[in-house]
Wavefront OBJ file of the C-alpha trace (Angstrom):
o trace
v -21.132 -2.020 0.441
v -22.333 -2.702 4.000
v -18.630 -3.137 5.129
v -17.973 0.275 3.201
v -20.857 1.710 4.931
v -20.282 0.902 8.491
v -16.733 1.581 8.575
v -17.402 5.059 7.021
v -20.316 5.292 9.822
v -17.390 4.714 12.326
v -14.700 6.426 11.095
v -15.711 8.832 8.301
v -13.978 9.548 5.645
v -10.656 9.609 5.417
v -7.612 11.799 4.681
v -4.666 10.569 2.831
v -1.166 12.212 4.081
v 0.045 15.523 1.614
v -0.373 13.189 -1.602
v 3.355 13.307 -2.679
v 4.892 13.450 -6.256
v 4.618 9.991 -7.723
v 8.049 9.171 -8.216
v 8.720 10.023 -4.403
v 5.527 7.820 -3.096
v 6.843 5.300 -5.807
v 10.527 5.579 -3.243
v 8.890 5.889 -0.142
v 6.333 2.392 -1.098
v 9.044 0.531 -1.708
v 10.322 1.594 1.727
v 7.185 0.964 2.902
v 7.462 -3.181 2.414
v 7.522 -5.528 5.160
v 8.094 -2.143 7.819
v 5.614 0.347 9.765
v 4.773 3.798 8.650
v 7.443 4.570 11.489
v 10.173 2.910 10.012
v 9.389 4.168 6.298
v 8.757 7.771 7.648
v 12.175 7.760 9.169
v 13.856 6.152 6.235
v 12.505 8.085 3.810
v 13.327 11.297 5.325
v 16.723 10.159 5.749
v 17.232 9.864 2.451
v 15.946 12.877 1.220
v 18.580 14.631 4.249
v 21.392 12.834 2.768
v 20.455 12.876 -1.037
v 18.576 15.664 -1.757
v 17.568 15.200 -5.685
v 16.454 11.765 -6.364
v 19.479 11.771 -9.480
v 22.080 12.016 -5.977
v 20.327 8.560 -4.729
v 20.361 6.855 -8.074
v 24.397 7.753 -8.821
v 25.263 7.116 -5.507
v 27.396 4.313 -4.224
v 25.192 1.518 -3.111
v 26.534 1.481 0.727
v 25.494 4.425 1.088
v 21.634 4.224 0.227
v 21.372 1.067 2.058
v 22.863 2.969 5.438
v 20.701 5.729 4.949
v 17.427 3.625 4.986
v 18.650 1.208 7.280
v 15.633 2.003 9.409
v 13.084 0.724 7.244
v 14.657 -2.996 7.220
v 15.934 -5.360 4.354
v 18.189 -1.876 2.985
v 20.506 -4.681 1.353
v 17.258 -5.615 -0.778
v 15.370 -2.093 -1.174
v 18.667 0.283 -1.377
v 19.567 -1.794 -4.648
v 15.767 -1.929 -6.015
v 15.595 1.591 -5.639
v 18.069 2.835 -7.381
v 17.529 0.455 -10.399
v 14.230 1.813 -10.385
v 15.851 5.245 -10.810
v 18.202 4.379 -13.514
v 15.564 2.813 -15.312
v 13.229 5.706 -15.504
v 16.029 7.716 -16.263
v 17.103 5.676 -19.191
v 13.709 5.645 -20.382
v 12.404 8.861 -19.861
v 15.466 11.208 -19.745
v 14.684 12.506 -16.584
v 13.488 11.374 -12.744
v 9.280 12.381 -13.226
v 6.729 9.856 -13.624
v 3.933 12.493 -14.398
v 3.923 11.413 -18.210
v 1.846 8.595 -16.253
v -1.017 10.694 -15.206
v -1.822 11.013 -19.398
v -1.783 6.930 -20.026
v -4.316 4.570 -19.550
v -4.540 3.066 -16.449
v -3.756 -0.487 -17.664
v -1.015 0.980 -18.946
v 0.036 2.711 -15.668
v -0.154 -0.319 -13.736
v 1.769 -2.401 -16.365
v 4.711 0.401 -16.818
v 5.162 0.479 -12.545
v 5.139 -2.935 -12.545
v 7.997 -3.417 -14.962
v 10.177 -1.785 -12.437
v 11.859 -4.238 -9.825
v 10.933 -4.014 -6.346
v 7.217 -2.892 -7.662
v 4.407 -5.271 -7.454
v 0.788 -4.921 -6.997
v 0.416 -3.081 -3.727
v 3.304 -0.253 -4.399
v 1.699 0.060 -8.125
v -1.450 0.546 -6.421
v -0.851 3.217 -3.953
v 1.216 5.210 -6.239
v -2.208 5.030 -8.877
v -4.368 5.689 -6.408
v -2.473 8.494 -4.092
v -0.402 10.134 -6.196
v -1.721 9.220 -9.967
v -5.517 9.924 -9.466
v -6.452 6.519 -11.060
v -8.749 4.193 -9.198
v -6.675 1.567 -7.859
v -7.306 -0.736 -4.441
v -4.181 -0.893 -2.301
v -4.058 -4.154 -0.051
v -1.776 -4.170 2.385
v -1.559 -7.087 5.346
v -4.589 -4.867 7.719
v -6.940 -5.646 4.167
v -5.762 -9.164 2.901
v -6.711 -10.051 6.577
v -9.875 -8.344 6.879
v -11.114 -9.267 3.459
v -10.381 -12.822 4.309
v -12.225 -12.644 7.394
v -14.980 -10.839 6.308
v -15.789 -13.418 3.467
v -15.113 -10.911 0.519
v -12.308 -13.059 -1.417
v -11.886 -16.461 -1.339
v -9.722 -18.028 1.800
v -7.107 -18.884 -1.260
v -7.139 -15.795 -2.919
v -3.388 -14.714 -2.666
v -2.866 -10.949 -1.717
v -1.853 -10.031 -5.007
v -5.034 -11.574 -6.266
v -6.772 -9.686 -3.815
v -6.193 -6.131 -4.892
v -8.063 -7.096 -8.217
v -10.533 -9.030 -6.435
v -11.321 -5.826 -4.185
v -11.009 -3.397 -7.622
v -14.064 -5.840 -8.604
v -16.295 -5.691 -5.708
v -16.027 -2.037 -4.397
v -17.000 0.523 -6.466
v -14.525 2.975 -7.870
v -16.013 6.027 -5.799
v -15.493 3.962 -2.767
v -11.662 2.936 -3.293
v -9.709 5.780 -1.044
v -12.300 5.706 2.018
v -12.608 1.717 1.686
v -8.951 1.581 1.527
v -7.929 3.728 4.465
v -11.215 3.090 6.679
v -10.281 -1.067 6.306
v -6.610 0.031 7.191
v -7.565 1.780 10.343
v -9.997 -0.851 11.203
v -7.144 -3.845 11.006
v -5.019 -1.643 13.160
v -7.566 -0.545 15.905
v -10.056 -3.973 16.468
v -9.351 -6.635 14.409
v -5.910 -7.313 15.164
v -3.830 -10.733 13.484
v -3.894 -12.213 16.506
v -6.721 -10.931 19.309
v -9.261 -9.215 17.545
v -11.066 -6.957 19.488
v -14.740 -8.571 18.118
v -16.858 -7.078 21.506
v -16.508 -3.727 20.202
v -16.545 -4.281 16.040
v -19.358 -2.821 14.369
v -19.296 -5.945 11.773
v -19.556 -8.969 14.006
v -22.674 -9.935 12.763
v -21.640 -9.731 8.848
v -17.966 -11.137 9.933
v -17.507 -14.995 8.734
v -14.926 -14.980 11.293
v -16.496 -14.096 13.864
v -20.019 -16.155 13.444
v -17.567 -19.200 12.444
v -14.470 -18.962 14.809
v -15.207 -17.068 17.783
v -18.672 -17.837 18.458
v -17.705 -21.808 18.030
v -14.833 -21.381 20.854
v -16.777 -19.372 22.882
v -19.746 -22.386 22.212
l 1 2 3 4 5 6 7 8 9 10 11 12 13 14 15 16 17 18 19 20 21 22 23 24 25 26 27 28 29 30 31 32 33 34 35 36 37 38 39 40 41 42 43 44 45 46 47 48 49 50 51 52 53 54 55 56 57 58 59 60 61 62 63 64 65 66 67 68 69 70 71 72 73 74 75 76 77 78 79 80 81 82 83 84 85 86 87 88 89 90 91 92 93 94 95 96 97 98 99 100 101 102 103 104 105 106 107 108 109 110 111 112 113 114 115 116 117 118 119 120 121 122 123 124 125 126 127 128 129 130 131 132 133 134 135 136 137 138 139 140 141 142 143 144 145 146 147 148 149 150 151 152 153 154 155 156 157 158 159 160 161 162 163 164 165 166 167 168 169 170 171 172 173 174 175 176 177 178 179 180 181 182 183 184 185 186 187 188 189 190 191 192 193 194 195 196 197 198 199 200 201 202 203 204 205 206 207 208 209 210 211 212 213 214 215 216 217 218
């Protein structure tokens, strides 16, 4: 809670983007993987220029998905595991609308998304959390690294263990302001490589820091 607090202190709290439909933030996560929000941005809307019904992306031939998103990287991987993902919601629900979600219980949520291939933790997490309105606790590379740092999961925790790990230790009111504020925080100061620890307002609370930093700089 005093990581919470601080970064909220800092950097407030936070707006999400437009929340978008969940089946379309389930499309654009998966775009999201292993790319920047510049990459999936342009990918996504891409997409949605060429194909504009999601049914157009799922009965389209396969070539031409993967060119459309080529900007988001690995389209030979994600242009297949999309439109499976499409087909099978399809199959199983009769049409391309993941609302019936929002009425389930959230183990239930997290276990139907995660059936689909191409969706693990993280992309099961965002699409509870931003689109779903269930408490869920996204971790993305900017949060496994931070929470490793900053002591609050163990150094072997792996970063699908993490986003239950988190659920555990924040509470649920905190999730979407922890989330985004721990985001912004890995992108701004504490960077993979040269954090920026002269100007972090949890130096004194970091593990990292007191154990790393402070020993070179010893």
């Amino acid at each position: 809670m005093e990581v919470h607090h601080r970064l909220q202190e800092a950097y407030g709290s936070p707006e999400w983007r437009n929340p978008l439909p969940a089946i379309d933030e389930l499309i654009s996560t998966i775009l999201s993987q292993n790319t920047n929000d510049t990459n999936r941005d342009r990918a996504y809307n891409a997409l949605r220029e060429r194909f504009p019904k999601w049914a157009l992306v799922r009965d389209a031939k396969p070539e031409l998905v993967i060119d459309a998103i080529r900007s988001a990287g690995l389209a030979n991987q994600k242009g297949p595991r999309i439109q499976e993902a499409l087909r099978r919601i399809g199959e199983e629900r009769g049409s391309l609308d993941l609302d019936f979600l929002k009425h389930m219980p959230a183990e239930e949520v997290k276990s139907w998304l995660l059936r689909l291939n191409g969706v693990g933790p993280k992309t099961a997490a965002i699409v509870m959390q931003f689109s779903l309105g269930f408490p869920a606790f996204p971790v993305d590379t900017h949060i496994y690294r931070l929470s490793g740092r900053l002591n609050l999961r163990d150094a072997k925790a792996t970063p699908d263990a993490t986003h239950e790990i988190l659920a555990n230790l924040f509470p649920e009111e905190t999730y979407y302001d922890a989330h985004l504020n721990l985001i912004r925080h890995g992108r701004e100061v504490c960077h993979a490589r040269t954090p920026a620890c002269e100007r972090c307002m949890l130096s004194d609370i970091c593990h990292y820091y007191q154990t790393v930093i402070l020993e070179r700089e010893l």
